[in-house]
N, C-alpha and C positions, 0 to 999 in steps of 0.2 A: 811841368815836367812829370813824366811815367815814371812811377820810381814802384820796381818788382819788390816781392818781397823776399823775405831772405829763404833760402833752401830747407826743405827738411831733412834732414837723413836719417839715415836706419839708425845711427847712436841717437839722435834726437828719438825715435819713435820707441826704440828699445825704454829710454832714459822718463818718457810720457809713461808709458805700461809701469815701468819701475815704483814714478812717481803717485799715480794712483793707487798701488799695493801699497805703498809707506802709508799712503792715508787713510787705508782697510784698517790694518792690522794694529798700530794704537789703541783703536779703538774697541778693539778684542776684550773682555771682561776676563777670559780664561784663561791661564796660565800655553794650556795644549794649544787654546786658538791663537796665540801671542805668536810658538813657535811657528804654526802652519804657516802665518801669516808673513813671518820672517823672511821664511824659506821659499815660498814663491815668491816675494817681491825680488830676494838674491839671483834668482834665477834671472829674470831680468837685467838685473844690475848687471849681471857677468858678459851680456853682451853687449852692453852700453860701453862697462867699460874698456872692453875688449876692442871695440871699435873706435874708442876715442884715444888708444894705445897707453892705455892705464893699466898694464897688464898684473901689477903686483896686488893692485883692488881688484881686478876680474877673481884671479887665485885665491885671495882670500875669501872674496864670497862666495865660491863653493865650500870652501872650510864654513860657512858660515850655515848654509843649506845642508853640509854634513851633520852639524853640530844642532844644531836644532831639529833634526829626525832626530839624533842619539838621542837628545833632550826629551822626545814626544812623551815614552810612558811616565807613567808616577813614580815609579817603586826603582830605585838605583841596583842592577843588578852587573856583574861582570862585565857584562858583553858592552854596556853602553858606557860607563867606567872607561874602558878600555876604549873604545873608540873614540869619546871624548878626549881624553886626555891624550890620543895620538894626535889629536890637531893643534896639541898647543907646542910641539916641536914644529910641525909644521908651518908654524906662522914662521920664525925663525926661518925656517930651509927659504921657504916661498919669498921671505922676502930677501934673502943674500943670491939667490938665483934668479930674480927680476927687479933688483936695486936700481932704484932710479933717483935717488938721493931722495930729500924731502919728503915727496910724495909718500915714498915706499916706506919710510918711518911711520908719519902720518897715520898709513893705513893699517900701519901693524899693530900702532898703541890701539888705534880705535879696535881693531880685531880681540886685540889682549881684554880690552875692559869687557867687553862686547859676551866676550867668553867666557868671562866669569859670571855675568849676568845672565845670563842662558842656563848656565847650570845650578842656578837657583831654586829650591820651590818656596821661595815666597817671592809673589806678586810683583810686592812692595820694594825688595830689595835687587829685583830684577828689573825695574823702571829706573832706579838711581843710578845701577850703573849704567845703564842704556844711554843717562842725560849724558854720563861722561864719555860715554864712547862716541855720543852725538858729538860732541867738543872736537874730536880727532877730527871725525870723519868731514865733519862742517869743512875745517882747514884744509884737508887733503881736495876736497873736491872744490874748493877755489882755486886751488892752484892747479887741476885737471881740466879747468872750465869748465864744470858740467852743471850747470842753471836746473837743471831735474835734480840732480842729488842733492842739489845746496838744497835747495825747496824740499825736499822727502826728509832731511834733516833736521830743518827747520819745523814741519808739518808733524814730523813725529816726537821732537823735542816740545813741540805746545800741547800734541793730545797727550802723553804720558807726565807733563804738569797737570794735566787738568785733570787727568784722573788720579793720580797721587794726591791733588787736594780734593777729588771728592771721596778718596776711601780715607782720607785723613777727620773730613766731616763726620763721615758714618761713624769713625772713630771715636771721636768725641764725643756724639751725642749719648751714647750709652752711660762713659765718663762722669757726661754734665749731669745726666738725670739720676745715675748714681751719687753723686756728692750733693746733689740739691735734697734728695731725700732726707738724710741725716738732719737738716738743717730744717725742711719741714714737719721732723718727726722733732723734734725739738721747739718749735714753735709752737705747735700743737701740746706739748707736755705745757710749757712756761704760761701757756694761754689757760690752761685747763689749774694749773697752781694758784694763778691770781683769782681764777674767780671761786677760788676755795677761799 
């Protein structure tokens, strides 16, 4: 028996482009290449899930592509203040004006954690939230069907483990070779006592 294979559509090709940015931008060392990386994979996602009539997750990841330009420079001034922090009523409006029960929760906790973690400047503490907003977003887009998002979820939830334990490494070695000193400068005194 001929058995076709299953169709692709534009949410599928949108939801592919999407899912190869999630796999970019983890892997970002920079804090500024974290956001760029964000915000063009968002861009994508908004048609995905635009097309898969996820319309409350479309909304919010322009909030999200907002939010990480405001994010871009170093230095916290007014302007980007300010426009950050107009996105976080936002999520609220966006999701009581395209409520879709579950989904539209789902996508808002993920949005809330998501935005806290953006407006971070450390590295470190912008990856933690990201695992928690990964948690939302995971759940929302099972119940949306979208097999790309679950996987860009997943995909970005393993590279931001893998890099929080390799800066957690870098971390310690300094630590270890500090505290081992003491204890060889102290072997070296006791070594040099006895043989007095």
């Amino acid at each position: 028996m001929l058995s076709l294979p299953l169709p692709f559509t534009a949410a599928d090709a949108f939801g592919a482009a999407a899912f190869a940015g999630s796999c970019l931008w983890p892997l970002m060392k920079k804090r500024r290449s974290l956001l760029a990386g964000q915000a063009a994979t968002n861009l994508m996602f908004i048609t995905h899930y635009v097309l898969l009539g996820a319309h409350t997750a479309a909304a919010l990841c322009l909030l999200v592509v907002v939010q990480a330009l405001a994010a871009m420079p170093e230095g916290r001034n007014r302007w980007q203040t300010a426009v950050f922090a107009a996105t976080v009523p936002a999520i609220a409006g966006i999701a009581a004006l395209t409520w879709s029960g579950l989904p539209s929760a789902l996508s808002s906790l993920g949005i809330t954690f998501s935005t806290l973690a953006r407006w971070q400047s450390d590295a470190l503490r912008m990856r933690l939230l990201l695992l928690v907003a990964g948690a939302f977003w995971v759940s929302h887009n099972a119940l949306v069907m979208s097999p790309f998002a679950m996987a860009s979820d997943a995909f970005a939830a393993a590279a931001n483990l893998l890099r929080l334990r390799s800066e957690r490494r870098k971390a310690a070695l300094p630590a270890a070779a500090a505290a081992a000193a003491p204890a060889a400068n102290a072997n070296a005194t006791s070594g040099g006592l006895a043989a007095a």
